[in-house]
C-alpha positions as CSV (number, residue, x, y, z in Angstrom):
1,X,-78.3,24.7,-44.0
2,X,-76.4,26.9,-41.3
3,X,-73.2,27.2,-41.5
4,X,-70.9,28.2,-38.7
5,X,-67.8,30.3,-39.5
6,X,-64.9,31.0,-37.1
7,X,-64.3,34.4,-36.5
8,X,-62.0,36.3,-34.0
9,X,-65.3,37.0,-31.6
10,X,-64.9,33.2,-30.2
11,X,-62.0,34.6,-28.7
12,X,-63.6,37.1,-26.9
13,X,-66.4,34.7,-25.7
14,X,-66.3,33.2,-22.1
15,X,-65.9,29.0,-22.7
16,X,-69.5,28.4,-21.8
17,X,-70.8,31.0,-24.0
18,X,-68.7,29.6,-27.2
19,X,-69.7,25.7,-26.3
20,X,-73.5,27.0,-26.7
21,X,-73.0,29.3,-29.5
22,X,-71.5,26.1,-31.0
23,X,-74.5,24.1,-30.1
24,X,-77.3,26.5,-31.5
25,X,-75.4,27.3,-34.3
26,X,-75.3,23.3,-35.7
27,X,-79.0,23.2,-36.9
28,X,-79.3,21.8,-40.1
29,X,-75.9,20.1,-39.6
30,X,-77.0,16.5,-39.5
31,X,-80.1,14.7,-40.2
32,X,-82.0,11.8,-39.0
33,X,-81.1,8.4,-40.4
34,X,-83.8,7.4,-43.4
35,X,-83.3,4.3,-45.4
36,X,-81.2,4.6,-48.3
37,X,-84.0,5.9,-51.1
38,X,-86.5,7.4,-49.1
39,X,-86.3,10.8,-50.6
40,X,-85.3,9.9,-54.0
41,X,-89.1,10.6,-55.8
42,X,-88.9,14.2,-54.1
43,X,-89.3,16.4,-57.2
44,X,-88.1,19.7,-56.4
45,X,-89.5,21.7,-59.7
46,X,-91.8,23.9,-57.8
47,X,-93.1,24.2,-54.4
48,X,-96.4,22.4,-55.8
49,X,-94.3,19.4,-56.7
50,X,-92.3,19.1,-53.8
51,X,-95.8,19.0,-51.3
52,X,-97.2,16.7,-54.0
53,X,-94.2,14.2,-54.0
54,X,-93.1,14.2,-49.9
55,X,-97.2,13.6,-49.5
56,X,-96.6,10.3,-51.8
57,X,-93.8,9.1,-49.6
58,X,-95.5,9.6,-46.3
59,X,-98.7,8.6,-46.9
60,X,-100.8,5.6,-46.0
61,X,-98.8,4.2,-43.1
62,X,-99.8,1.2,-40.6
63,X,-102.2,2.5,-38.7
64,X,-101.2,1.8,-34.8
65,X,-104.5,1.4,-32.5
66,X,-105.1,4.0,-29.8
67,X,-105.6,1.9,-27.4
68,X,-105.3,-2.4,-27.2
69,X,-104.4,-5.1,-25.4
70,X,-101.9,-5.7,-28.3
71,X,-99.2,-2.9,-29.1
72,X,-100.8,0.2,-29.4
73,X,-100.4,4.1,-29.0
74,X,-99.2,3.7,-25.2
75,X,-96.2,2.2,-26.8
76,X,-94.9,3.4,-29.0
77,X,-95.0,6.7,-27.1
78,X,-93.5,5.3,-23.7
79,X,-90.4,4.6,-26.4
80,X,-90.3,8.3,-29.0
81,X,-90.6,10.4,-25.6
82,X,-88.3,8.2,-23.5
83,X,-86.6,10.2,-20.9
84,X,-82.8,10.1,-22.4
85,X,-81.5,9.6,-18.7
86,X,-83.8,6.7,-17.5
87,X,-85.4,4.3,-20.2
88,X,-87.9,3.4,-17.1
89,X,-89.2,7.1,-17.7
90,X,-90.6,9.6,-20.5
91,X,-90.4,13.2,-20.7
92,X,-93.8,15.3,-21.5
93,X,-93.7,17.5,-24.1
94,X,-95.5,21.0,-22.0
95,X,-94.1,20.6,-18.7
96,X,-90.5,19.3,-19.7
97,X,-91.5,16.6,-16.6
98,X,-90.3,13.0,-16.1
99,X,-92.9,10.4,-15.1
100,X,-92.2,6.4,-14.7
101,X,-93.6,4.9,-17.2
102,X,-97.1,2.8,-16.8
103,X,-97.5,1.5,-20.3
104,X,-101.5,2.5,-20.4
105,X,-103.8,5.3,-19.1
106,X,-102.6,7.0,-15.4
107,X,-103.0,10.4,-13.4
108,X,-100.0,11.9,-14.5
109,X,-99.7,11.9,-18.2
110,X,-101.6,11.4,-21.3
111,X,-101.7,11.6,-25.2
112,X,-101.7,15.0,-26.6
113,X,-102.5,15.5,-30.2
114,X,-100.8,18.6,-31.0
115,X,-103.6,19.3,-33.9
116,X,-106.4,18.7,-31.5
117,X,-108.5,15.7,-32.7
118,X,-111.8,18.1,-32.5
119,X,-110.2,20.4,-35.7
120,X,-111.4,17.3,-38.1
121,X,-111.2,13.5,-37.1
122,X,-112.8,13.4,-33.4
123,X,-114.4,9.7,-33.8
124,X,-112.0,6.8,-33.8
125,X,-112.5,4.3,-36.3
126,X,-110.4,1.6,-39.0
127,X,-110.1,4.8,-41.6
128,X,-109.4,7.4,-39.2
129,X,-105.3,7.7,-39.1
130,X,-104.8,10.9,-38.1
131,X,-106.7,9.8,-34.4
132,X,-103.6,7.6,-33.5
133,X,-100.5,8.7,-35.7
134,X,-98.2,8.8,-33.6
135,X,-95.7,11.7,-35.3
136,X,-98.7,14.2,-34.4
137,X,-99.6,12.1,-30.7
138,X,-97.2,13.8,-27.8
139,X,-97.4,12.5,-24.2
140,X,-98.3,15.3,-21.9
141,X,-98.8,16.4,-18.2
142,X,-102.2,15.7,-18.1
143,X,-103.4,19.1,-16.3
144,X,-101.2,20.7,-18.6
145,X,-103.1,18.8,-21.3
146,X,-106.3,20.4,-20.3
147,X,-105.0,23.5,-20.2
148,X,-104.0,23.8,-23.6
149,X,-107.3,22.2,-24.4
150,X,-107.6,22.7,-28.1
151,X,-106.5,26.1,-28.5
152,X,-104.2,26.6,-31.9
153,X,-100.3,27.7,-31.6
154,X,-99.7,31.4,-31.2
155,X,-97.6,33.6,-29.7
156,X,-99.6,35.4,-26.4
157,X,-99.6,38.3,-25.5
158,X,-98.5,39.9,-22.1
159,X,-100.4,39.2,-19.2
160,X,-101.4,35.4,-20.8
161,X,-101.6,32.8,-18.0
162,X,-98.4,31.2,-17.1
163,X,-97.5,27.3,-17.2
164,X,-93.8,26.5,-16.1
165,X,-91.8,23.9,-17.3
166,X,-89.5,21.7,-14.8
167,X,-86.2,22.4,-14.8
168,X,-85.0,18.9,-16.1
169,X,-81.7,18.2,-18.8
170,X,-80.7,21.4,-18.1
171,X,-84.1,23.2,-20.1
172,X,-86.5,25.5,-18.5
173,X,-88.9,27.6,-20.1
174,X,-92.8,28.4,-19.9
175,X,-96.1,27.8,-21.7
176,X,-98.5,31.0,-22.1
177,X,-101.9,30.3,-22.9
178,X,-104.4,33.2,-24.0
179,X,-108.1,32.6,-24.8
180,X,-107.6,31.2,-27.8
181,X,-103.7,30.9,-28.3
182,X,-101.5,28.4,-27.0
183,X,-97.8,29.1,-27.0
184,X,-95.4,26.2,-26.0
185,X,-92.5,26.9,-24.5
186,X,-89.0,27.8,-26.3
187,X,-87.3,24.3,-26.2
188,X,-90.1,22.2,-27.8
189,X,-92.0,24.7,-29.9
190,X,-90.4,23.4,-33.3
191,X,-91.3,19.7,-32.5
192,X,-95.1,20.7,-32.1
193,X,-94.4,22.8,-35.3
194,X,-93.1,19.8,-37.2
195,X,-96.0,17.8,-36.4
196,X,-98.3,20.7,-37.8
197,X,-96.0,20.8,-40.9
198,X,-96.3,17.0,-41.0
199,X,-100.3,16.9,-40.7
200,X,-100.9,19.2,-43.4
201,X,-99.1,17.2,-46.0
202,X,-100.0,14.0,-44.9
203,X,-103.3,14.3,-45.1
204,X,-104.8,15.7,-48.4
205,X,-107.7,14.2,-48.5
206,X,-106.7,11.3,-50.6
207,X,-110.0,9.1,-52.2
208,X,-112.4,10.7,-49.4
209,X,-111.2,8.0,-46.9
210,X,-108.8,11.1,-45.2
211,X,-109.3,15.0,-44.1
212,X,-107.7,17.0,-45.5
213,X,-105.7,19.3,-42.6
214,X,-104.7,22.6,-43.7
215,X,-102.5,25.1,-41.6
216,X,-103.9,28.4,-41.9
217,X,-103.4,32.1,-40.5
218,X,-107.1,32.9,-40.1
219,X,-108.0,32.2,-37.1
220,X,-111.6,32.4,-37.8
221,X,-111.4,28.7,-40.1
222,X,-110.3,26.7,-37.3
223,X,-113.8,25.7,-36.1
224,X,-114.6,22.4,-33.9
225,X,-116.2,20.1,-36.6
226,X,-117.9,18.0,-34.4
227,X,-117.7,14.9,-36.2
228,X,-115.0,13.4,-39.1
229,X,-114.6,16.1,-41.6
230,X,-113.2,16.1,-45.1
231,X,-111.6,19.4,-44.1
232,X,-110.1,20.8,-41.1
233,X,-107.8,23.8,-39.8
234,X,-105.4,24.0,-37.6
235,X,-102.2,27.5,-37.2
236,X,-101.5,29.6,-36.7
237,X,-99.1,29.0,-40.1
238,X,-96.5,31.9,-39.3
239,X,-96.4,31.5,-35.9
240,X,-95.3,27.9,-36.8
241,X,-93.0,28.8,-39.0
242,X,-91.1,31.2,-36.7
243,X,-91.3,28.6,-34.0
244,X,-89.7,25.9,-36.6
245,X,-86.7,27.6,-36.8
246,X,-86.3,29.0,-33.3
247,X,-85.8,25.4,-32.2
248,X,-84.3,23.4,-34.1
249,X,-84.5,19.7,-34.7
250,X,-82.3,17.9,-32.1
251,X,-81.3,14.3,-31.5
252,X,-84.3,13.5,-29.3
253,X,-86.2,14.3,-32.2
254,X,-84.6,12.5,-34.5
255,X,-84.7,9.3,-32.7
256,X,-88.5,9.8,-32.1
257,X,-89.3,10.1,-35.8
258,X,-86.6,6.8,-36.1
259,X,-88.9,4.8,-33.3
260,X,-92.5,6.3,-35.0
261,X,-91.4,5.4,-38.4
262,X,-90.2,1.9,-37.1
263,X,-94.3,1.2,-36.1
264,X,-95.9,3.1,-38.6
265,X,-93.7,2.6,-41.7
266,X,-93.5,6.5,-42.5
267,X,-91.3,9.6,-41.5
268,X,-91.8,13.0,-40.2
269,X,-90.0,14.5,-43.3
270,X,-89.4,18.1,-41.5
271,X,-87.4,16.5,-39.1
272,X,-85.4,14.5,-41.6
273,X,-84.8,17.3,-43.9
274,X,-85.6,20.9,-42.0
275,X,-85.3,22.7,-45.3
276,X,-88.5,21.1,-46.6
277,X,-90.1,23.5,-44.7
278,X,-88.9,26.6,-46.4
279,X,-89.7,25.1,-50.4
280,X,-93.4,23.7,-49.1
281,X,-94.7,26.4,-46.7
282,X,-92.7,29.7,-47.5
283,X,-92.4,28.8,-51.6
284,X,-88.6,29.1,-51.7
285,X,-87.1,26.5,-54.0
286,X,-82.6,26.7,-53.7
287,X,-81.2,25.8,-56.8
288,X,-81.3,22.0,-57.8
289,X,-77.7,19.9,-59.3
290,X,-78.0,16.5,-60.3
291,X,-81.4,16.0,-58.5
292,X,-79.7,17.5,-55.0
293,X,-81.5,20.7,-53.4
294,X,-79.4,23.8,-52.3
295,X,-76.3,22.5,-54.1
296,X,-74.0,25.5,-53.6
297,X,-74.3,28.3,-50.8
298,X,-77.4,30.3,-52.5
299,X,-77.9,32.8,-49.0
300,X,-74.1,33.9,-47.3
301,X,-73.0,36.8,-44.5
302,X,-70.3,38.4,-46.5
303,X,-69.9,40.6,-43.1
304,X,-71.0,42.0,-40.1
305,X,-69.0,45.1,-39.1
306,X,-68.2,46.3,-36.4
307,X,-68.3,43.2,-34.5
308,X,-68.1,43.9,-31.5
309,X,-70.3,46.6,-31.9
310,X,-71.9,49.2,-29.8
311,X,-74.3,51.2,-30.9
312,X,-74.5,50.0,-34.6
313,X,-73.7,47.1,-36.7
314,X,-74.4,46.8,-40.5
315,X,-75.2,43.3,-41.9
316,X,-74.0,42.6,-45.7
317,X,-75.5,39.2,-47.5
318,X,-76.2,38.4,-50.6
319,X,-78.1,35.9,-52.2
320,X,-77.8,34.2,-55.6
321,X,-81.1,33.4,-56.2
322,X,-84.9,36.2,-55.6
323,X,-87.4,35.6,-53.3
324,X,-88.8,36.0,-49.6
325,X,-85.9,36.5,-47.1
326,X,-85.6,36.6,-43.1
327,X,-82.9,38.2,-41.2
328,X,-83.0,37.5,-37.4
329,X,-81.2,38.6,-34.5
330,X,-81.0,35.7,-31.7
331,X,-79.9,35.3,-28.4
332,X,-78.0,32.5,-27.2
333,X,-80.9,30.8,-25.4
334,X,-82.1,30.1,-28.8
335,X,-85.0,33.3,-28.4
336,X,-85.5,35.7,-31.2
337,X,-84.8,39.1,-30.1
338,X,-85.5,41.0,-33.1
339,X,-86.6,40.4,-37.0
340,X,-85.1,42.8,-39.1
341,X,-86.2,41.6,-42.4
342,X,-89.3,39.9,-43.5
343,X,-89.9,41.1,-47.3
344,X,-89.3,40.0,-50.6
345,X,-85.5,40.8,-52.5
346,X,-83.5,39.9,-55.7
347,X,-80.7,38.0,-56.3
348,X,-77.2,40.2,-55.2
349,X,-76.2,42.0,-52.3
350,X,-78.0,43.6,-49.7
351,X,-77.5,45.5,-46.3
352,X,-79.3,45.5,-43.0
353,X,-78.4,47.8,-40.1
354,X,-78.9,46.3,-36.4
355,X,-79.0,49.1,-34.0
356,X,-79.2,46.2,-30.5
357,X,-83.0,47.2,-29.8
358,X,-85.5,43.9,-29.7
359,X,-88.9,43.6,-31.4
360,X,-90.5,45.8,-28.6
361,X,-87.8,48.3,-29.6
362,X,-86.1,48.7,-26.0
363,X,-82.6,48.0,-26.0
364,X,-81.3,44.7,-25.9
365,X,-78.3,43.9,-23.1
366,X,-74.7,43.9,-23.7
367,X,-73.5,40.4,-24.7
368,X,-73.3,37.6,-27.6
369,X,-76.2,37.1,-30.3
370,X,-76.5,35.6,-33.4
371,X,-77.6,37.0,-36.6
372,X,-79.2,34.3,-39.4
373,X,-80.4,35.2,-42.8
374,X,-82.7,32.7,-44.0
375,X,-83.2,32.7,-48.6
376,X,-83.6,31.0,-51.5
377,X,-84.2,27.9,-49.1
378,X,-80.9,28.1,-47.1
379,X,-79.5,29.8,-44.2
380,X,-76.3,31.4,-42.9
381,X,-75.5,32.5,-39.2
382,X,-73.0,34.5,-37.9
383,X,-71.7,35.4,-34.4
384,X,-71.8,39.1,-33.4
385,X,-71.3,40.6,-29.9
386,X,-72.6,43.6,-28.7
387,X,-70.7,45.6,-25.9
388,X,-71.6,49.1,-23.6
């Protein structure tokens, strides 16, 4: 979980800067609202377990039809991706536009699957779940639907075709699409993420009756299978992980995985419990007390001096348990500016310099960022300020 520590730098931060720095700094803070017992089974032994045990919660929900006279996909969609300011509207999930809502097919908007229905289950039918599961189904601008086509989540490179978002609840941002790669914009990349996260352990397979979706980095297995497959692929895996905790779950995300588990009788567990992600998909497992995971900080910023800084600052953390660690530099639009750590390290205490150069290694300008250490399944941020 991040934690948020008061330091002296708030008081050199201008009001709207310390409200937001407030606001990106409380992910992991709160969770949505399962019932009582949900989790309980979750055996957190090894990563194995863990997938093993969440897949036996979530699996074999009510399957809601894609389209009916009766209540169907249309639905239960108008309600999870309900504009916030006007229940008569939804927001779309690419263009960040509100449409009135017309409770069937239109012009404006459609149903988006998010692991595109040709990677594996492209015939409807009574077994297919995965074709109308509404915690992968996103409604979408339909021309930015088509655009996106089935291409698989990447980051694109420069010189990508552009698709801007509306300016609408104060969010802006843009799509990029390359020939292959589709990369959604910064405020809802970690809800298409989730639903990735959510696929692939949802459906294992299970008697024959189900793919089996796997997230993968090789680009070269996620094929168009033409017809229901036992096995599909779908990624790009990393790219999804970076993009799951560049954006945060929010409250609009929580209350669509409340509405979609209200039809379908099953959660999005990444959304309810973020750090899931880390034991399943990056094999980090924090230390377990009386059946409760990271009980204890495992991953903490014992300092970041100078701060303010200018040119250099050196990072200490250390971390009570081995394994894969992340240390990011973010800015306070929620983008990451630089990764200064990606590698494996044992339990102590470690070092990091920053020297306020991003990932293309231009220098970054003056002003407040945010440094999080992600280990042993937990996470610690800290404020730092850069000046020239």
């Amino acid at each position: 979980m991040l934690t948020l520590t008061k330091t002296s730098l708030f008081s050199t931060l201008p009001t709207r800067v310390f409200v937001f720095v407030l606001a990106v700094f409380a992910f992991g803070g709160a969770i949505a609202d399962p019932p009582p017992g949900y989790y309980d089974s979750v055996d957190f032994t090894s990563p194995v377990t863990v997938r093993a045990t969440v897949h036996n919660i979530i699996d074999g929900h009510t399957k809601i039809p894609y389209t009916s006279s009766a209540t169907d996909t249309w639905n239960v969609l108008e309600l999870a991706d309900q504009d916030p300011n006007n229940s008569g509207r939804i927001i779309d999930v690419y263009r960040n536009r509100t449409f009135q809502k017309y409770g069937a097919g239109n012009n404006e908007y459609n149903r988006e699957h998010t692991w595109p229905k040709s990677y594996g289950f492209p015939d409807d039918g009574s077994s297919n779940l995965p074709y109308s599961d509404c915690h992968m189904l996103m409604l979408c601008d339909d021309g930015y639907n088509s655009s996106r086509s089935n291409n698989y989540y990447d980051n694109c490179p420069a010189g990508s075709a552009s698709y801007p978002t509306d300016n609408y609840n104060g969010q802006v941002g843009t799509n990029f699409r390359s020939t292959l790669g589709w990369e959604t914009w910064t405020s809802r990349r970690g809800d298409v993420a989730r639903a990735q996260f959510y696929a692939d352990v949802r459906y294992a397979g299970d008697a024959g009756a189900e793919p089996d979706l796997i997230l993968t980095d090789n680009a070269g297995l996620i094929l168009v299978t033409g017809s229901n497959s036992s096995v599909a692929y779908m990624g790009l895996l990393q790219i999804l992980i970076e993009w799951h905790y560049e954006d945060p779950v929010d409250d609009r995300e929580r209350n669509r995985n409340d509405i979609v588990h209200t039809y379908q009788g099953n959660r999005n567990p990444f959304i309810d419990h973020p750090e899931f992600v880390a034991y399943i998909f990056q094999g980090v497992i924090s230390a377990v007390e009386d059946g409760v995971p990271g009980a204890g900080p495992l991953t903490t910023i014992s300092s970041i001096y100078p701060n303010p800084f200018n040119p250099t600052t050196t990072i200490d953390f250390s971390l009570t348990r081995s394994g894969p660690v992340r240390v990011e530099i973010y800015a306070i639009d929620g983008k990451l500016v630089r990764l200064l750590l990606s590698d494996d390290r044992q339990a102590g205490d470690h070092q990091v310099q920053w020297d306020g150069s991003g990932n293309t290694g231009s220098r970054v300008p003056s002003g407040a960022y945010f440094c999080r250490v992600l280990g042993a399944g937990e996470s610690d941020t800290q404020p730092l300020l850069l000046l020239k």
